[in-house]
N, CA, C and O atoms as a CHARMM CRD file, in Angstrom:
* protein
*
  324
    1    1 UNK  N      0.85000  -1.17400   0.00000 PROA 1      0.00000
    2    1 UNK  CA     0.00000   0.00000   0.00000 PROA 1      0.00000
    3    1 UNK  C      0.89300   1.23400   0.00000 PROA 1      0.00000
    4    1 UNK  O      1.85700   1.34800   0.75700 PROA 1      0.00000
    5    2 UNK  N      0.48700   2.23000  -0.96800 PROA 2      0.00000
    6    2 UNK  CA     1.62600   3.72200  -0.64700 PROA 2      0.00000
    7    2 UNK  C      0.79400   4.05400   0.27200 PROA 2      0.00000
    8    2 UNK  O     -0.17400   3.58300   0.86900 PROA 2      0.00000
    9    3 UNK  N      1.83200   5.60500   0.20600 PROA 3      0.00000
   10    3 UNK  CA     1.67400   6.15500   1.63200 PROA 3      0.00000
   11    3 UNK  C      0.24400   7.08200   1.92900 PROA 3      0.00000
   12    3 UNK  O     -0.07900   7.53400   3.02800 PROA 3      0.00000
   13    4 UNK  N     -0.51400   7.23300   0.63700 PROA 4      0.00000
   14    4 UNK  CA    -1.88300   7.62000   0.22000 PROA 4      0.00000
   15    4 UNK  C     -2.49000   6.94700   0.71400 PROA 4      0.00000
   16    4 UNK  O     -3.22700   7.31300   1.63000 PROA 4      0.00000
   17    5 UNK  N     -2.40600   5.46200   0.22400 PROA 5      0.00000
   18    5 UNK  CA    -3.37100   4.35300   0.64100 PROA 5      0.00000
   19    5 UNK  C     -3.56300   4.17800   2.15200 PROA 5      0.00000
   20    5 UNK  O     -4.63800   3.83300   2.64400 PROA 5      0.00000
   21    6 UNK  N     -2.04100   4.53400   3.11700 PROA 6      0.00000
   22    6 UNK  CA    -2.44800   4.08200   4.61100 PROA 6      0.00000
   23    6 UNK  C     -3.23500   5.35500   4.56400 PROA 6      0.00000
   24    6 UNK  O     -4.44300   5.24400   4.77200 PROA 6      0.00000
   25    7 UNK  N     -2.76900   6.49400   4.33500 PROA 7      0.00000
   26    7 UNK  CA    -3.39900   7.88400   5.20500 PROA 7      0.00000
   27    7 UNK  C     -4.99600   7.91300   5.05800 PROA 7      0.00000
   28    7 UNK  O     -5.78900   8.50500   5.78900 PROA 7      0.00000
   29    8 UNK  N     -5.21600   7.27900   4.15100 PROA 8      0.00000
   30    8 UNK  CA    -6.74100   6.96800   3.71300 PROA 8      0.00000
   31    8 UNK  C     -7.67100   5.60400   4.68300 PROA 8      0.00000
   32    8 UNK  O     -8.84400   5.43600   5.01700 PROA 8      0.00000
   33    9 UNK  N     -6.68400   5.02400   4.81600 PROA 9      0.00000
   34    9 UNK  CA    -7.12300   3.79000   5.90600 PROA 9      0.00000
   35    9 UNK  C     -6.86500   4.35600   7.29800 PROA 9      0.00000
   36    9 UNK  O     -7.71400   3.92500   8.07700 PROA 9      0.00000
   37   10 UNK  N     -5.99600   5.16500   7.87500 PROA 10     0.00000
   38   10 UNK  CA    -5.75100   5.83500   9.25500 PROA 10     0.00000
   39   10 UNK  C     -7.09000   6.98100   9.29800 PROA 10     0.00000
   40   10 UNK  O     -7.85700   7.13900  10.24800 PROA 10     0.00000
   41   11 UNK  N     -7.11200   7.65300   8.08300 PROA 11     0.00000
   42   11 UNK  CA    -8.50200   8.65100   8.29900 PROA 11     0.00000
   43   11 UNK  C     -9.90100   8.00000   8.37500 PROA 11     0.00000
   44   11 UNK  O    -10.81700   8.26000   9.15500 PROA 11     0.00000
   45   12 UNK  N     -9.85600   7.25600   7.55800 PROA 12     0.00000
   46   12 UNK  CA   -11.03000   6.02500   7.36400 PROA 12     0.00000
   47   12 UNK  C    -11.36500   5.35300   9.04400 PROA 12     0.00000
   48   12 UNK  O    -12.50300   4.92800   9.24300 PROA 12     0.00000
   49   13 UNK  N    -10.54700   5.30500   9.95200 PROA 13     0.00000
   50   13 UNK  CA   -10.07700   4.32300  11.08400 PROA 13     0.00000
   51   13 UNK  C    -10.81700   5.48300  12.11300 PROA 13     0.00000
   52   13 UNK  O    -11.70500   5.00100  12.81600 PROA 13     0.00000
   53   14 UNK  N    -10.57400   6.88600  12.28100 PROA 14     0.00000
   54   14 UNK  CA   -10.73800   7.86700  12.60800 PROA 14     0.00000
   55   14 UNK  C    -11.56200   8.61400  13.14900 PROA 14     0.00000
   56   14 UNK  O    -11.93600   8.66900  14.32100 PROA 14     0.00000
   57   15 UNK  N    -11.98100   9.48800  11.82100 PROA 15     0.00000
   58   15 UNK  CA   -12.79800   9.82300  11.02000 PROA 15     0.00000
   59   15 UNK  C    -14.27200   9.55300  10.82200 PROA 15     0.00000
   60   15 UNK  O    -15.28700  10.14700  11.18600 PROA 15     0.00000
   61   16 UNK  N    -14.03800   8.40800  10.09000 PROA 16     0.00000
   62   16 UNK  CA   -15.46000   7.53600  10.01000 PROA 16     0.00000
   63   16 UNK  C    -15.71100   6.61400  10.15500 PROA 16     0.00000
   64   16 UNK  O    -16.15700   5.77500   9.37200 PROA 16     0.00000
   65   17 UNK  N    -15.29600   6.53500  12.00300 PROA 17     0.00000
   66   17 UNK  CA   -15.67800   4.88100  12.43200 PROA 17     0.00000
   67   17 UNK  C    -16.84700   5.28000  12.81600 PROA 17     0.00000
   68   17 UNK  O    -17.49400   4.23500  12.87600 PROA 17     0.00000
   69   18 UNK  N    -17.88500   6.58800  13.27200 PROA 18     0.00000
   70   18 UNK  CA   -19.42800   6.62700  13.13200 PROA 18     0.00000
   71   18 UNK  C    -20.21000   6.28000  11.91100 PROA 18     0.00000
   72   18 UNK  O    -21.29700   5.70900  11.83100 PROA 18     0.00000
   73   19 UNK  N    -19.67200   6.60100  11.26600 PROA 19     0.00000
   74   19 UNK  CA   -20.27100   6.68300   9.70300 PROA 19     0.00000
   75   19 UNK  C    -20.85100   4.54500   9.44400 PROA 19     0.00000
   76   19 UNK  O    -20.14800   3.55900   9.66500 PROA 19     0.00000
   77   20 UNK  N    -22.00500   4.58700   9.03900 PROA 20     0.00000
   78   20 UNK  CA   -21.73300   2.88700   8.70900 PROA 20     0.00000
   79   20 UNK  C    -21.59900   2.49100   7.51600 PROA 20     0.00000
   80   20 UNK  O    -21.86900   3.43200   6.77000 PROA 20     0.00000
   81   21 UNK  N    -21.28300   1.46000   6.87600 PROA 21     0.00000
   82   21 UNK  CA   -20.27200   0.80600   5.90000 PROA 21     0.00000
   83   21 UNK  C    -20.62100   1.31800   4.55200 PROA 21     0.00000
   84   21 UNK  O    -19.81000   0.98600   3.68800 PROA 21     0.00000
   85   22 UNK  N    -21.58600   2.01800   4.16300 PROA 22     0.00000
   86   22 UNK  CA   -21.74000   2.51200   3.03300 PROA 22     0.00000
   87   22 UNK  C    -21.32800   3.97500   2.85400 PROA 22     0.00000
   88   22 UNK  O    -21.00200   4.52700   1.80400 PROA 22     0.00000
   89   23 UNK  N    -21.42100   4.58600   4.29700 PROA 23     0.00000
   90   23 UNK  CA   -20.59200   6.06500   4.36100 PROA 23     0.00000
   91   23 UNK  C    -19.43600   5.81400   4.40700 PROA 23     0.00000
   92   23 UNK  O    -18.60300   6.48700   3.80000 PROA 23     0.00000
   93   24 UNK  N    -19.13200   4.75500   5.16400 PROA 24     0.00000
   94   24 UNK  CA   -17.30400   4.99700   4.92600 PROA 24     0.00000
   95   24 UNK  C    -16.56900   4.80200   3.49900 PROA 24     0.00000
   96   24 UNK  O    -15.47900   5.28000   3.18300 PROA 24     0.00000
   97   25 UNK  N    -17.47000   3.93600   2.65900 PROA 25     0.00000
   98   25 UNK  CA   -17.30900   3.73400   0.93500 PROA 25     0.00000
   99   25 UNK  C    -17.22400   4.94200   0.59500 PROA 25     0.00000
  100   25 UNK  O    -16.16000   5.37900   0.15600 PROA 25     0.00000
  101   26 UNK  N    -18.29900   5.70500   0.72700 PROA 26     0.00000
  102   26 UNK  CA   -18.83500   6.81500  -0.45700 PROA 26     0.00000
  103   26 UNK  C    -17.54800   7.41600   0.15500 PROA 26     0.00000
  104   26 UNK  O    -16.48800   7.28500  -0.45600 PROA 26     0.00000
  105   27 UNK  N    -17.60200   8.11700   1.42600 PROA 27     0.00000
  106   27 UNK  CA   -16.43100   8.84900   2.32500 PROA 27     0.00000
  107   27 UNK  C    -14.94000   8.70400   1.47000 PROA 27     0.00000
  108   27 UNK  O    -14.39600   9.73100   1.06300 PROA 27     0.00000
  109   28 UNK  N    -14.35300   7.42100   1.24300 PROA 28     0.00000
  110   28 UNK  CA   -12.72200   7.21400   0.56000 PROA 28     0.00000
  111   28 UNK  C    -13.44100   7.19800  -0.36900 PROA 28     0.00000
  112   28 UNK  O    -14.00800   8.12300   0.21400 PROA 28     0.00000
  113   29 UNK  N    -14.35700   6.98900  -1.81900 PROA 29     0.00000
  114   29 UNK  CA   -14.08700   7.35500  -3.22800 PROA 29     0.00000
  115   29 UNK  C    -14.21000   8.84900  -3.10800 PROA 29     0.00000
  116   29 UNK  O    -13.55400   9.49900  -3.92200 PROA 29     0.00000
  117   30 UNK  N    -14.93800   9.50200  -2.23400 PROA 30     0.00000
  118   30 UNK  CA   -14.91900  11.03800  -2.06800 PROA 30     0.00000
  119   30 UNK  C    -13.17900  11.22100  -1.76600 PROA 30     0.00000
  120   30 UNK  O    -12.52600  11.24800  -2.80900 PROA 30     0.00000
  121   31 UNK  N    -12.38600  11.34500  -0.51200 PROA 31     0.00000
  122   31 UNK  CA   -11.31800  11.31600  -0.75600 PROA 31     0.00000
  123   31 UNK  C    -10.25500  10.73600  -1.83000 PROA 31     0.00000
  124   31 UNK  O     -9.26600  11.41200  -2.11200 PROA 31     0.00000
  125   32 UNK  N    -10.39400   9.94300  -2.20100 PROA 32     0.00000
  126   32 UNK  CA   -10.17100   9.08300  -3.19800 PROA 32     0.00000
  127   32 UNK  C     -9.51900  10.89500  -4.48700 PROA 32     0.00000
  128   32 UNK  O     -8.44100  11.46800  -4.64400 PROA 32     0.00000
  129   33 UNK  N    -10.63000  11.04700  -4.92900 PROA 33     0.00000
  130   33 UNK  CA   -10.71800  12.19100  -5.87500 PROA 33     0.00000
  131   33 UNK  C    -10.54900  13.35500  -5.36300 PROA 33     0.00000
  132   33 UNK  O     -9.85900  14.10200  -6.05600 PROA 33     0.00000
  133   34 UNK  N    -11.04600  13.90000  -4.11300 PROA 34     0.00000
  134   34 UNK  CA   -10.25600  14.81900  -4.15000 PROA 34     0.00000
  135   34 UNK  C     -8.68800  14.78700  -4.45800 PROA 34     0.00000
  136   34 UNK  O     -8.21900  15.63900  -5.21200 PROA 34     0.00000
  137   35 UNK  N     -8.00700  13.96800  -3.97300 PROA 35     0.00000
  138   35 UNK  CA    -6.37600  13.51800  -3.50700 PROA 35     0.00000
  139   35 UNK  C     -6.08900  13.86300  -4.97000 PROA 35     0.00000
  140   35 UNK  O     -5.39900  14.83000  -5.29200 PROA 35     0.00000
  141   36 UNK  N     -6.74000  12.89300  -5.96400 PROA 36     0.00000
  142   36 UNK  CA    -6.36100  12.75600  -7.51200 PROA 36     0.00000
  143   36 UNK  C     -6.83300  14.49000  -8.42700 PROA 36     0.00000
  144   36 UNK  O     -6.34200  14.96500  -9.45100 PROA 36     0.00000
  145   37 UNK  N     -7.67900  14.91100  -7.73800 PROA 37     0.00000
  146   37 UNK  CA    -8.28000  15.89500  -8.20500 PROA 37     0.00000
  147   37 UNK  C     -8.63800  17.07900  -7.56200 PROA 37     0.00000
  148   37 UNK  O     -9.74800  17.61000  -7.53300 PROA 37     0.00000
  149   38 UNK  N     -7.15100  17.59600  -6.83300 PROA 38     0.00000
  150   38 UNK  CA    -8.38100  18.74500  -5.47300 PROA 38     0.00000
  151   38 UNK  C     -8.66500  19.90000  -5.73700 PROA 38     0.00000
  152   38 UNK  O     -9.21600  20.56900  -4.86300 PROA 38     0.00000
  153   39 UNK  N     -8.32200  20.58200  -7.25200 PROA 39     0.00000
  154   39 UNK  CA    -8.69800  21.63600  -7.27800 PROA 39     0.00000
  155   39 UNK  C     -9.82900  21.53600  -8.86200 PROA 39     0.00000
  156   39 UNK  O     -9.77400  22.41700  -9.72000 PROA 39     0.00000
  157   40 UNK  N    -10.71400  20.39800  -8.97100 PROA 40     0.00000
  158   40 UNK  CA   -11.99000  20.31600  -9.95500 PROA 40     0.00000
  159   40 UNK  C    -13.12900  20.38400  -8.93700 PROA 40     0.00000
  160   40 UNK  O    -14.31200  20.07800  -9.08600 PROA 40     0.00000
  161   41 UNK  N    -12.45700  20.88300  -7.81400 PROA 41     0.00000
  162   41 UNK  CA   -14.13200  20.95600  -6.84100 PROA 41     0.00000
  163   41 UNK  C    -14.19900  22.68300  -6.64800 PROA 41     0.00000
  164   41 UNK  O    -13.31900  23.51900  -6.85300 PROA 41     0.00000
  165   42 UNK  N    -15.21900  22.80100  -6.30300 PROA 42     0.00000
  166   42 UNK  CA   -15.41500  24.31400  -6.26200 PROA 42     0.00000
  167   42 UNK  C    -15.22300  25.14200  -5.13700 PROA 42     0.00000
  168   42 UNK  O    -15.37700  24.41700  -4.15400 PROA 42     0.00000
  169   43 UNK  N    -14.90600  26.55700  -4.70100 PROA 43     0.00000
  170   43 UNK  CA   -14.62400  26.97600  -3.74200 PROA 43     0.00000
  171   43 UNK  C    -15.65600  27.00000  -2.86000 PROA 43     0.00000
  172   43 UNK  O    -16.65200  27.33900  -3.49900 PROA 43     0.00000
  173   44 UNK  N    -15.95700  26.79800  -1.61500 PROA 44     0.00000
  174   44 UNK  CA   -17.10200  26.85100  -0.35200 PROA 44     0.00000
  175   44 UNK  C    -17.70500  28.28400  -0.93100 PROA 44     0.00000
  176   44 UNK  O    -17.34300  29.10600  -1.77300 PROA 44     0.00000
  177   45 UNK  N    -18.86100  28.13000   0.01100 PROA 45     0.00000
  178   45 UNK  CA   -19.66700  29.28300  -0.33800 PROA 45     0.00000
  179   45 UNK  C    -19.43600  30.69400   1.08000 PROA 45     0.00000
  180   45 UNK  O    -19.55500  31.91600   1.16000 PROA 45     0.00000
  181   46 UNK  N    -18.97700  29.29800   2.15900 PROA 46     0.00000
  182   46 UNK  CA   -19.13300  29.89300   3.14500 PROA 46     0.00000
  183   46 UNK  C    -17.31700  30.32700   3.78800 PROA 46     0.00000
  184   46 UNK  O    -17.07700  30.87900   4.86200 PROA 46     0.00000
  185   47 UNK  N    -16.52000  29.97900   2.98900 PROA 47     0.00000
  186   47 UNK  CA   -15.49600  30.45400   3.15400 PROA 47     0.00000
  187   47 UNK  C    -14.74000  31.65000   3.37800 PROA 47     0.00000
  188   47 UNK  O    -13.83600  32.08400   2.66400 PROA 47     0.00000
  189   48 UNK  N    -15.17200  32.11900   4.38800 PROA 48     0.00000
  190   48 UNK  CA   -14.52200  33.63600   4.88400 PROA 48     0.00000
  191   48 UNK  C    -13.08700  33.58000   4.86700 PROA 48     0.00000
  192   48 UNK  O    -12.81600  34.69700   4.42600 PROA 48     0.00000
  193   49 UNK  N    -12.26700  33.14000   5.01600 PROA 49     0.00000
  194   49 UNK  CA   -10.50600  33.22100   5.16300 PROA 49     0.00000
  195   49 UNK  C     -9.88000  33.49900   3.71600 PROA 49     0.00000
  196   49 UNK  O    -10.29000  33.55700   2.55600 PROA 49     0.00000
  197   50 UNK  N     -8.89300  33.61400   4.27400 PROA 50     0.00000
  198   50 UNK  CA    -8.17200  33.67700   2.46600 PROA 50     0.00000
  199   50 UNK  C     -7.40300  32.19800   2.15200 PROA 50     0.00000
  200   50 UNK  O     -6.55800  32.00600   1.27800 PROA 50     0.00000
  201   51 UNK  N     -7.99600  31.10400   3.22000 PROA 51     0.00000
  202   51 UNK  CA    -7.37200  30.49600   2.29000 PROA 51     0.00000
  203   51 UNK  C     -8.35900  29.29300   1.90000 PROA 51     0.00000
  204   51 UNK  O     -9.46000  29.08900   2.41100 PROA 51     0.00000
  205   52 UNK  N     -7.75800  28.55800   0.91800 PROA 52     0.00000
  206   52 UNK  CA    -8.31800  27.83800  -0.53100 PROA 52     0.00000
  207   52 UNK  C     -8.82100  26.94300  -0.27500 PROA 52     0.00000
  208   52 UNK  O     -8.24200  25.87300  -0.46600 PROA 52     0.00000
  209   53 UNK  N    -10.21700  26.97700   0.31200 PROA 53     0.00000
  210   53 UNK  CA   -11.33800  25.87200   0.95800 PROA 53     0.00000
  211   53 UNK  C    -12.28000  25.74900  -0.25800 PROA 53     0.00000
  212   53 UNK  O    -12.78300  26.61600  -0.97400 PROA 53     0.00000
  213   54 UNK  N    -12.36200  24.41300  -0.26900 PROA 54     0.00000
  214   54 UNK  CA   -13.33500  24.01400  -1.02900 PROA 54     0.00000
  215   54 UNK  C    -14.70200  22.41800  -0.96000 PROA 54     0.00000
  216   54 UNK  O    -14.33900  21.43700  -0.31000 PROA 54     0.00000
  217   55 UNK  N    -15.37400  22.39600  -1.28900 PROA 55     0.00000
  218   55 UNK  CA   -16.48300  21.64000  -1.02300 PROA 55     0.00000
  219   55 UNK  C    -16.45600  20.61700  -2.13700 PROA 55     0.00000
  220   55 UNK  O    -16.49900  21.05300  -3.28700 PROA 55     0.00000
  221   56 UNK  N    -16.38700  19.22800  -1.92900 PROA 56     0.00000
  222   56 UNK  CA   -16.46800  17.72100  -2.35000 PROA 56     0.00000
  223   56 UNK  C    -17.97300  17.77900  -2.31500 PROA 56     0.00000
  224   56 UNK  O    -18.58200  18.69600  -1.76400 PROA 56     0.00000
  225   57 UNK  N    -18.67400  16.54300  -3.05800 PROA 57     0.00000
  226   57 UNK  CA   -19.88400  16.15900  -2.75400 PROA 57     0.00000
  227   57 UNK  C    -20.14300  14.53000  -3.79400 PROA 57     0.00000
  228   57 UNK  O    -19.96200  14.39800  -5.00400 PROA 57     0.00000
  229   58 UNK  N    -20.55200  13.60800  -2.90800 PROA 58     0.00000
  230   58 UNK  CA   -20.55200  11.84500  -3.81000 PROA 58     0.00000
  231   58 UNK  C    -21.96300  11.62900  -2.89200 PROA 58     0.00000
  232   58 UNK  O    -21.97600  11.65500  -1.66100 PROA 58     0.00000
  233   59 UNK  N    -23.09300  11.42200  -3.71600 PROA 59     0.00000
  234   59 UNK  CA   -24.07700  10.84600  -2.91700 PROA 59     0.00000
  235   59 UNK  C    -24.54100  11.33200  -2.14900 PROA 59     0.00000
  236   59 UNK  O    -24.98800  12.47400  -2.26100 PROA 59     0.00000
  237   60 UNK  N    -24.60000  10.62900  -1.08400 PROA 60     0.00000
  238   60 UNK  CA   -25.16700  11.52100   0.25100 PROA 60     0.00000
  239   60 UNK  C    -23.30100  11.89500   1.54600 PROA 60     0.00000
  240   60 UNK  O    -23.07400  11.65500   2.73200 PROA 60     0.00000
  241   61 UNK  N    -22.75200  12.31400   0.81300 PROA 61     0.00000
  242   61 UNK  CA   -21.09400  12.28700   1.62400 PROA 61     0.00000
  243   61 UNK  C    -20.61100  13.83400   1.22200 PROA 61     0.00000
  244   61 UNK  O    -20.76000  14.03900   0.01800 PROA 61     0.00000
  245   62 UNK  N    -20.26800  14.54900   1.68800 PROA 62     0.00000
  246   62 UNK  CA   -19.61200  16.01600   1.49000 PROA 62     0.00000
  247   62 UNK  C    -18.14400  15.59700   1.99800 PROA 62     0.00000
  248   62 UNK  O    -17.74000  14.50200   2.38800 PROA 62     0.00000
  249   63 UNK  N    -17.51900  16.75900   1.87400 PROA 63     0.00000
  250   63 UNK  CA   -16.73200  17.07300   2.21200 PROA 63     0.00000
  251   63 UNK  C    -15.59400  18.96300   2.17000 PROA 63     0.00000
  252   63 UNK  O    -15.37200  19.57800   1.12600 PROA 63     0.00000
  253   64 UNK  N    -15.12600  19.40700   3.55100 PROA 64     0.00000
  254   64 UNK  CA   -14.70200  20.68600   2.95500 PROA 64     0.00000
  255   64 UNK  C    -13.51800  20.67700   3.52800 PROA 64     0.00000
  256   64 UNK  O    -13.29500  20.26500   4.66600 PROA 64     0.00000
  257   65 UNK  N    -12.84400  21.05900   2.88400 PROA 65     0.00000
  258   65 UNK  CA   -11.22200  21.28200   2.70200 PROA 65     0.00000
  259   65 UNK  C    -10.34400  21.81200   2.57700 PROA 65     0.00000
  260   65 UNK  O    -10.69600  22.73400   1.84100 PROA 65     0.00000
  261   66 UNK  N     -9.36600  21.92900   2.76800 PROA 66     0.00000
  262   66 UNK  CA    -8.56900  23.31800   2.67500 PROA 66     0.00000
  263   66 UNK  C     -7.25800  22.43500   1.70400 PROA 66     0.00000
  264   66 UNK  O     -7.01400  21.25500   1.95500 PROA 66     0.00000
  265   67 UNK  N     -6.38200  23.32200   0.42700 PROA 67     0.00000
  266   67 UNK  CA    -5.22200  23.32600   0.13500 PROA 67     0.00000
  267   67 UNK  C     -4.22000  23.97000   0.61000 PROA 67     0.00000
  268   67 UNK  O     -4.28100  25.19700   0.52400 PROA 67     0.00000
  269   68 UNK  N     -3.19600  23.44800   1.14800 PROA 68     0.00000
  270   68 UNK  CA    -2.16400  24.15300   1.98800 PROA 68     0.00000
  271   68 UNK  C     -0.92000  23.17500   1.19900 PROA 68     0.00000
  272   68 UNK  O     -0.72300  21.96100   1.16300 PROA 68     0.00000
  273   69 UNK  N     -0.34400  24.14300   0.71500 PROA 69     0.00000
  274   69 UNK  CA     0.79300  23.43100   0.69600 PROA 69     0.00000
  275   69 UNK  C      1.02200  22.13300  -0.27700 PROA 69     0.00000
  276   69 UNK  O      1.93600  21.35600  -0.00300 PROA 69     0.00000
  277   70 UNK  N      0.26800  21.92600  -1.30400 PROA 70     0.00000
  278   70 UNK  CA    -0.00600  20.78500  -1.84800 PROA 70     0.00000
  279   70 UNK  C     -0.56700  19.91600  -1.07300 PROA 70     0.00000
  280   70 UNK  O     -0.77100  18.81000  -1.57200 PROA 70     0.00000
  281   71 UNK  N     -0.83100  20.06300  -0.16300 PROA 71     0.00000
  282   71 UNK  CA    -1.83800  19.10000   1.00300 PROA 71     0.00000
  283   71 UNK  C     -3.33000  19.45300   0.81500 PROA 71     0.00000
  284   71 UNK  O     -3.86200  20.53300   0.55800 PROA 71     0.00000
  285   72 UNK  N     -3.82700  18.27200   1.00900 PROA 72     0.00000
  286   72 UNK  CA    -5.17600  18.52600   1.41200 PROA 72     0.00000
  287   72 UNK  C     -5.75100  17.73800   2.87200 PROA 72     0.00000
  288   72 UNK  O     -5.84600  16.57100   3.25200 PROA 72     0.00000
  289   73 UNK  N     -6.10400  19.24600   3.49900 PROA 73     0.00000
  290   73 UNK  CA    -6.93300  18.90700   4.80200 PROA 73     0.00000
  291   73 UNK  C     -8.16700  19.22800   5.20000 PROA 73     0.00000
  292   73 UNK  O     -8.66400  20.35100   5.27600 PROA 73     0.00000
  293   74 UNK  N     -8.78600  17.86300   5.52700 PROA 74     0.00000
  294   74 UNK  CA   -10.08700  17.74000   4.84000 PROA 74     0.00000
  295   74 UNK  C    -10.41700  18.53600   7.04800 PROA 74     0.00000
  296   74 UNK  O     -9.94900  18.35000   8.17200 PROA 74     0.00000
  297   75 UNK  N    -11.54600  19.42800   6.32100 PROA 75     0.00000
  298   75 UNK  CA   -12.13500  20.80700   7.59800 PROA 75     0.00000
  299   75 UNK  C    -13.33400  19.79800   8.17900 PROA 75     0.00000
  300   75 UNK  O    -13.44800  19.63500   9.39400 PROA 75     0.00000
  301   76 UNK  N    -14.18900  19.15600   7.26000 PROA 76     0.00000
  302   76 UNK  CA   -15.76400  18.95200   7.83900 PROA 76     0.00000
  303   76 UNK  C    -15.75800  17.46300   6.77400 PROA 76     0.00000
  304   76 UNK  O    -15.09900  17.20500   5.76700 PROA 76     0.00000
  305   77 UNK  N    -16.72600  16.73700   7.46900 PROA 77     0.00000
  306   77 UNK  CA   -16.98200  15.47200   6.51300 PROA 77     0.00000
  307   77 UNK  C    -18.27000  15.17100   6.47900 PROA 77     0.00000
  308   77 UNK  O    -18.26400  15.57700   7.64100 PROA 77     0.00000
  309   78 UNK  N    -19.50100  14.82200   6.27200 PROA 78     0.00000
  310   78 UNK  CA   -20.57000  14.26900   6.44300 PROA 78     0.00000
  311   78 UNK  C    -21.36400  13.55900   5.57700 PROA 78     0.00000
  312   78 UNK  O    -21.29300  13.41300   4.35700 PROA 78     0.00000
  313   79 UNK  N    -22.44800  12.97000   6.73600 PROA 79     0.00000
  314   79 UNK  CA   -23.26900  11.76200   5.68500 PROA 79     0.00000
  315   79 UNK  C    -24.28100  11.99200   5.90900 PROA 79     0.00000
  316   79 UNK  O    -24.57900  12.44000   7.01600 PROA 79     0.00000
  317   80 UNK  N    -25.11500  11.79600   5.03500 PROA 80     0.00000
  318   80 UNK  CA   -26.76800  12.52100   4.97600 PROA 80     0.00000
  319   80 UNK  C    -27.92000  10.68200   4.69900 PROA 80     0.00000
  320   80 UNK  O    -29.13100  10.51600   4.55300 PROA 80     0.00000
  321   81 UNK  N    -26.95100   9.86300   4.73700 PROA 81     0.00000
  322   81 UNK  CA   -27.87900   8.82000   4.82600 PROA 81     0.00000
  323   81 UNK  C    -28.47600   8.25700   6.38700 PROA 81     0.00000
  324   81 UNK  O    -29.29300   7.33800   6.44100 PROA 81     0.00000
């Protein structure tokens, strides 16, 4: 596994051990793409700061995030099922 794959299984472990087994799916293909793709999502609406937050969405799973640094750190996560 690279080092993507654990950080995704340690956040997964985390994260969304409330979430049940179909949120934690939707949850990593949502991370999944951001990782591969973090700036095809759009900027938050509610983003007051200057820096570069933006909003995921798979199903019933969000996600908001910040770019720092070539990093992405995911702010808020949720499941609407």
């Amino acid at each position: 596994m690279n080092q993507h794959g654990a950080l995704l299984e340690d956040l997964a472990g985390e994260l969304l051990r409330e979430f049940p087994e179909e949120g934690r799916e939707a949850a990593l293909t949502l991370l999944r793409t951001i990782r591969d793709a973090p700036y095809a999502w759009p900027h938050a609406a509610d983003a007051a700061c200057s820096e570069d937050v933006r909003e995921a969405h798979f199903g019933c799973c969000w996600m908001q995030y910040a770019l720092r640094s070539e990093q992405v750190e995911i702010l808020e996560i949720g499941w609407l099922g």
